[in-house]
C-alpha positions in Angstrom: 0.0 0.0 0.0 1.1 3.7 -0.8 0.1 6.8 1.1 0.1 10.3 0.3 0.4 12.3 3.8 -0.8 15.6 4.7 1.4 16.2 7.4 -1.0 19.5 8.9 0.9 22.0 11.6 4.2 20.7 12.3 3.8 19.3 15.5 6.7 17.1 16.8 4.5 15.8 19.8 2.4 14.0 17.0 5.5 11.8 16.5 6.0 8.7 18.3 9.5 6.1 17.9 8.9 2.7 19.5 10.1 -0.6 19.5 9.7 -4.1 20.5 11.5 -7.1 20.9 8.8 -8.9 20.0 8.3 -8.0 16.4 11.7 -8.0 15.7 12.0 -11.0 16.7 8.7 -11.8 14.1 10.2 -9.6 11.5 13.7 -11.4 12.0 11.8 -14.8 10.6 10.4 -13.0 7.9 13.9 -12.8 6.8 15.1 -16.3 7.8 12.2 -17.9 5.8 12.9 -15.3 2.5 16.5 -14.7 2.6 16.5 -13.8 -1.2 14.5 -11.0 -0.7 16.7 -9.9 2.6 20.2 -10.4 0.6 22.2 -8.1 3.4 21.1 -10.6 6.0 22.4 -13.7 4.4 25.4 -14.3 6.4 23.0 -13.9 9.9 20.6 -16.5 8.5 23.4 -18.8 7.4 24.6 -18.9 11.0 21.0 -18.7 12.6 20.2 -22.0 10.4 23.7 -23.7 12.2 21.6 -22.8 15.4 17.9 -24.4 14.7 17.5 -28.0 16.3 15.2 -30.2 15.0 12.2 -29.3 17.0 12.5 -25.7 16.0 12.7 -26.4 12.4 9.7 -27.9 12.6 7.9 -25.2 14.6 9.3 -23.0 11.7 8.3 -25.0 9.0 4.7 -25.3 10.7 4.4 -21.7 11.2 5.7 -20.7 7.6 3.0 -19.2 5.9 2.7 -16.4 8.4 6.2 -15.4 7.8 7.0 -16.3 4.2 5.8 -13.3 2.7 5.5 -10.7 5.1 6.4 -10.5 8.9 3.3 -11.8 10.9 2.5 -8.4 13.5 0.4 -8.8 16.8 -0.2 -4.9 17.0 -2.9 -5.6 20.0 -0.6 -8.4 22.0 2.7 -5.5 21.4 1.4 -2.1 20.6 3.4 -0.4 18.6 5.1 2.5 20.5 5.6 0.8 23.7 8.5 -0.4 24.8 9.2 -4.0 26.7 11.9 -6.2 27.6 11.3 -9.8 25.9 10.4 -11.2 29.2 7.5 -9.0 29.2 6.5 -9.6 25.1 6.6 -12.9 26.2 4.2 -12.9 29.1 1.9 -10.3 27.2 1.6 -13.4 24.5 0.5 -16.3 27.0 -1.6 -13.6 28.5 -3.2 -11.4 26.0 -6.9 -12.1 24.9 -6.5 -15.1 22.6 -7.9 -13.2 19.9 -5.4 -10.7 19.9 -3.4 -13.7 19.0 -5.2 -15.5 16.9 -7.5 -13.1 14.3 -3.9 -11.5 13.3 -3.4 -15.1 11.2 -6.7 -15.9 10.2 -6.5 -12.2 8.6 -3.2 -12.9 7.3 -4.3 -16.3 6.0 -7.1 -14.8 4.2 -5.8 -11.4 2.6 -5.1 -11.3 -0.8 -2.4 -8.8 -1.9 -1.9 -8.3 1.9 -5.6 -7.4 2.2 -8.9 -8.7 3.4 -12.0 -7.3 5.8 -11.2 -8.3 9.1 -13.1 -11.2 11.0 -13.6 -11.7 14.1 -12.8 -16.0 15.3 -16.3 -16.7 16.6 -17.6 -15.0 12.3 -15.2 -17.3 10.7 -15.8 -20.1 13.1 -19.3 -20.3 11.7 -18.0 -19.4 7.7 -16.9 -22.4 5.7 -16.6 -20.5 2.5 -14.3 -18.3 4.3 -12.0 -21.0 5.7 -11.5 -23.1 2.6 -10.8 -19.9 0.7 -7.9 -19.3 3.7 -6.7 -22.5 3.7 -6.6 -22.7 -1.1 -4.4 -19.5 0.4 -1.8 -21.7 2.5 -1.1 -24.3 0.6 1.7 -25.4 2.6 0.5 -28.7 4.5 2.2 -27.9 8.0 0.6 -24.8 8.0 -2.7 -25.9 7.2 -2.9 -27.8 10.1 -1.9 -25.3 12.2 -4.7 -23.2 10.7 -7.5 -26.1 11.5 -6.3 -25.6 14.7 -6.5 -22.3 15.2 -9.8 -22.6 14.5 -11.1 -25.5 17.1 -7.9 -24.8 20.0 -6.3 -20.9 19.6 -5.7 -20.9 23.3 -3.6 -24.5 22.0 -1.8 -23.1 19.1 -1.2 -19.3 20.9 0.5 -21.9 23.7 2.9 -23.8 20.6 3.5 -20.4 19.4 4.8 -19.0 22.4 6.6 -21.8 23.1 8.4 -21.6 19.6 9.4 -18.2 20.2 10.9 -18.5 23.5 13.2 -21.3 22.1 13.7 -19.5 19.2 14.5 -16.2 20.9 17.1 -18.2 23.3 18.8 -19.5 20.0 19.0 -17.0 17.5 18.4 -13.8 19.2 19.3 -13.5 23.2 23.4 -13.6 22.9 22.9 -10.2 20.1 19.7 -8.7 21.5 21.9 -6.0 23.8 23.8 -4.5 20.7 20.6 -4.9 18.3 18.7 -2.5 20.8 21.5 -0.3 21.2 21.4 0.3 17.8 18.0 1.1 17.7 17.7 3.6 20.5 20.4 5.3 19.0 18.5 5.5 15.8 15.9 7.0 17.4 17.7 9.9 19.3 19.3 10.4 15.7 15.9 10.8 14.4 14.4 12.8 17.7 17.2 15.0 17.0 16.6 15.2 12.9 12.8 16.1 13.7 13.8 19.2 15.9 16.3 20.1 13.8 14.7 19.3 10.0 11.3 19.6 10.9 8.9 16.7 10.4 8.5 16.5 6.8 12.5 16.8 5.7 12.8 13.9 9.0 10.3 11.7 7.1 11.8 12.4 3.9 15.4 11.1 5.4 14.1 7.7 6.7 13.8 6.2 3.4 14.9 6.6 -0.8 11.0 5.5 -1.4 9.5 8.4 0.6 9.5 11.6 -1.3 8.5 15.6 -0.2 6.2 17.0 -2.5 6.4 21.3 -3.1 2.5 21.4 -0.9 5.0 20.2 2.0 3.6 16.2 1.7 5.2 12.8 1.4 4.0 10.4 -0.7 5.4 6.7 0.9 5.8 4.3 -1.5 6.8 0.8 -0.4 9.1 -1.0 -3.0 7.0 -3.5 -4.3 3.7 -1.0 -4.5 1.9 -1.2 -7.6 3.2 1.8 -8.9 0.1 2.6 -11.0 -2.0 2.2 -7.8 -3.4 5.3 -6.4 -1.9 6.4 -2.9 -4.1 6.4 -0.1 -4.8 10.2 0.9 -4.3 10.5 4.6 -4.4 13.8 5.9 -3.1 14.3 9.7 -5.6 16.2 12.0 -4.3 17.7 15.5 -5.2 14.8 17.3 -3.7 12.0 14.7 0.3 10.8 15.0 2.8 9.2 13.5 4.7 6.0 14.8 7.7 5.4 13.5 9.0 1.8 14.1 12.8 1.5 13.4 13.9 -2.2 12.2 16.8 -4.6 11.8 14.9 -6.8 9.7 13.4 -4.6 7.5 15.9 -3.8 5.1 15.0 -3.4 1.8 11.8 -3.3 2.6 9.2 -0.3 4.1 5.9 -1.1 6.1 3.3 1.4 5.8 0.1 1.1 8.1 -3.1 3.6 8.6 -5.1 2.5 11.5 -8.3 4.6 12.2 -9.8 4.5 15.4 -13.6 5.3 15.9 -16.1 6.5 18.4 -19.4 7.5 18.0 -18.1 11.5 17.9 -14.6 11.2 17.0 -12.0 9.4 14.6 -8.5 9.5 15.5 -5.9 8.5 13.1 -2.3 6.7 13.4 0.1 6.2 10.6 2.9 3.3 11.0 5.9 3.8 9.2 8.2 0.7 9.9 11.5 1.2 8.5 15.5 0.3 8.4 18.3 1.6 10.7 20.3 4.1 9.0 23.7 1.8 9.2 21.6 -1.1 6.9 20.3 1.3 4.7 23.8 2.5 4.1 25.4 -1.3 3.4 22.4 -1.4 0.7 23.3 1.4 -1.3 25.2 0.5 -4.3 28.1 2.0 -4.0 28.7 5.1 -6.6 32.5 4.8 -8.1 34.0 8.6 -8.8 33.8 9.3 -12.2 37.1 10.0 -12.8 38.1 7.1 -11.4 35.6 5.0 -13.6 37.1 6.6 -16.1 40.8 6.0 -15.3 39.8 2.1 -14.8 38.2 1.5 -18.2 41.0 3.6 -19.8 43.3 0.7 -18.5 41.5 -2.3 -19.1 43.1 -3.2 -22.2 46.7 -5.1 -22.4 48.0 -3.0 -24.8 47.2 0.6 -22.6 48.7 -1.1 -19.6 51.6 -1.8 -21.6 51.9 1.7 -22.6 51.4 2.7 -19.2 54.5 0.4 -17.7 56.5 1.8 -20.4 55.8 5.6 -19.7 55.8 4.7 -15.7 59.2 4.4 -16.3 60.0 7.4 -18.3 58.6 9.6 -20.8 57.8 8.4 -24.5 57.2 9.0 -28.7 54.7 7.5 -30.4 57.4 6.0 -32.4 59.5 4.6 -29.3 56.5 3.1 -28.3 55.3 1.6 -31.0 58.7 0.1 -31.6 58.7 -1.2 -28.1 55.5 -2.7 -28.0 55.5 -3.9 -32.1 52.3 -2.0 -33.3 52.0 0.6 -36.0 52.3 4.0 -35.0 48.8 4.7 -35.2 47.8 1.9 -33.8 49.4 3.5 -30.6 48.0 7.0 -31.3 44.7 5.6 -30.7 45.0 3.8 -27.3 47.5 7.0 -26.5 44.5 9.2 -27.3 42.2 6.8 -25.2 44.8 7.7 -22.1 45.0 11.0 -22.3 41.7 11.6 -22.6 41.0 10.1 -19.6 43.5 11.7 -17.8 46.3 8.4 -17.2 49.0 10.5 -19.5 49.6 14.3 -20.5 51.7 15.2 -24.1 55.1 17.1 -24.1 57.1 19.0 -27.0 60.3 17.9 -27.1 62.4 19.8 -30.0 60.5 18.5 -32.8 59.0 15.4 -31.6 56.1 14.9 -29.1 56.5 12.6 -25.8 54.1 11.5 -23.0 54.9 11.2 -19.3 52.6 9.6 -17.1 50.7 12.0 -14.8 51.0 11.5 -11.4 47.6 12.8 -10.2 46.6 9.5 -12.1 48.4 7.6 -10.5 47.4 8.7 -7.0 44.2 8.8 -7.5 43.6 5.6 -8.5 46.0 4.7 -5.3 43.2 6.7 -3.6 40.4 5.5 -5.4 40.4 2.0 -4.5 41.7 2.2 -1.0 38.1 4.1 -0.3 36.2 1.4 -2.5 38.0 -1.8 -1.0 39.3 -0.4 1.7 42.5 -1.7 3.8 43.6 -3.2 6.8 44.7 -0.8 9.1 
């Protein structure tokens, strides 16, 4: 889904950071389940899979479906906003109303395209068209029966759940979990202090490469995978309407944009989700953007005849003739890959007497030195 956002007054105290261990820890399945689409995580999930026994595969392979294509959320077991240690998450899971558990997957098991009218367990209890639509949806027989359960025994399959969870947390997650939050409180100080400083809209703007200002002083946030000829969602901010912003590891390369709309019989109050990466990941997935000069130093070179020139002028300077001779080519042979290097910078001409020589610039040289230091870097 896409959504064009009327921001209103520029009210910080409408904007809310929060984080949970909890759905992180649901998000990081999501990406153990679809590495391809999560290639910066690959190594983590290579050494996660070392640390799966075989009961936990199973539990995973049971509880697929909700995780293979998008992260399964429990936004009324974990609101979004508060923040828990995963002892708490984990007793607000056992604990919560089982439908808070439950109705989250039957929804997800029945949305196409990530969407579908919500139903209530005790509705879809008593709807067989429903179900058997759901479960054509699943596919995957492990999951199926978890569904069938979910249907007859939630309090059963919230208890399997929780119990996966905990043993998966232990596993994969516990031993990092201290430097994963550090990282994420200090994103959102960063972006605390962006807001004050930037204002909200150029704060928004910053969180992502697929959320974009528009000149009325908007955003328009469009998830990569959003049908691009799909109309945005207008969602205009009133003064009693925020925005939570949900900072991820797991999210990378992906954006999560939610509108939930609360209603009472007088008033309607709006809150816009906006789950997105850490700073640092975003950074590692940016293709790196070679200098152009030093692009064009590099494809200068790449031909065996140029670097020959280039060893031989390395060593002193040159004539077209002395190097033709050297290297057993015609002389204009040479003029053309000598043209080729000067015009991208590797060599400069000099008159001497009647004859013209190249020398080898040294700016060249240094900046390819340079160059590739910064793009490969070096051990210190």
């Amino acid at each position: 889904m896409s959504v064009r956002l009327a921001l209103g007054p520029p009210d910080a105290d409408r904007f809310e950071f929060g984080s949970s261990p909890g759905s992180e820890a649901l998000r990081s399945l999501h990406v153990l389940t679809a590495v391809k689409r999560h290639p910066l995580h690959i190594s983590w999930v290579l050494e996660m899979r070392t640390r799966l026994d075989v009961r936990l595969k199973s539990d995973l392979d049971a509880f697929r479906f909700w995780f293979a294509e998008r992260p399964l959320l429990l936004p009324e077991v974990w609101p979004p906003g508060e923040v828990n240690t995963w002892p708490d998450d984990l007793d607000l899971l056992r604990k919560a109303p089982v439908e808070h558990f439950a109705e989250p997957m039957l929804h997800a098991a029945l949305a196409h395209r990530g969407r579908a009218r919500r139903m209530p367990l005790e509705v879809l209890r008593g709807d067989a068209e429903a179900q058997e639509r759901a479960l054509g949806q699943i596919g995957h027989p492990a999951s199926v029966a978890v569904f069938r359960e979910l249907i007859s025994d939630p309090e059963r399959v919230r208890e399997h759940f929780a119990d996966f969870l905990a043993a998966y947390w232990d596993a994969c997650l516990a031993d990092d979990w201290p430097s994963l939050e550090s990282h994420l409180h200090a994103e959102i100080a960063r972006r605390f202090q962006a807001l004050s400083r930037l204002g909200p809209a150029a704060m928004l703007a910053g969180l992502s490469d697929h959320i974009t200002a528009a000149a009325d002083g908007g955003l328009t946030i469009r998830p990569p995978g959003a049908r691009d000829a799909a109309d945005p969602l207008d969602v205009a901010l009133a003064e009693s309407d925020r925005v939570l912003l949900v900072p991820s590891h797991f999210m990378w390369p992906e954006l999560a944009v939610a509108v939930h709309r609360d209603r009472t019989p007088d008033h309607e109050t709006t809150t816009v989700v906006l789950a997105y990466t850490l700073a640092g990941m975003a950074r590692q997935g940016r293709a790196p953007v070679p200098a152009e000069d030093l692009l064009a130093l590099l494809r200068a070179a790449g031909d065996a005849t140029r670097l020959q020139i280039l060893e031989l002028l390395a060593r002193r300077s040159r004539s077209t003739r002395e190097l033709a001779g050297l290297i057993g080519l015609t002389e204009a042979a040479v003029s053309k890959h000598l043209k080729v290097l000067h015009k991208s910078g590797w060599i400069a001409p000099e008159r001497h007497s009647y004859y013209v020589y190249y020398r080898l610039e040294s700016e060249a040289r240094n900046l390819i030195v340079s160059g590739l230091d910064r793009v490969l870097g070096h051990e210190g």
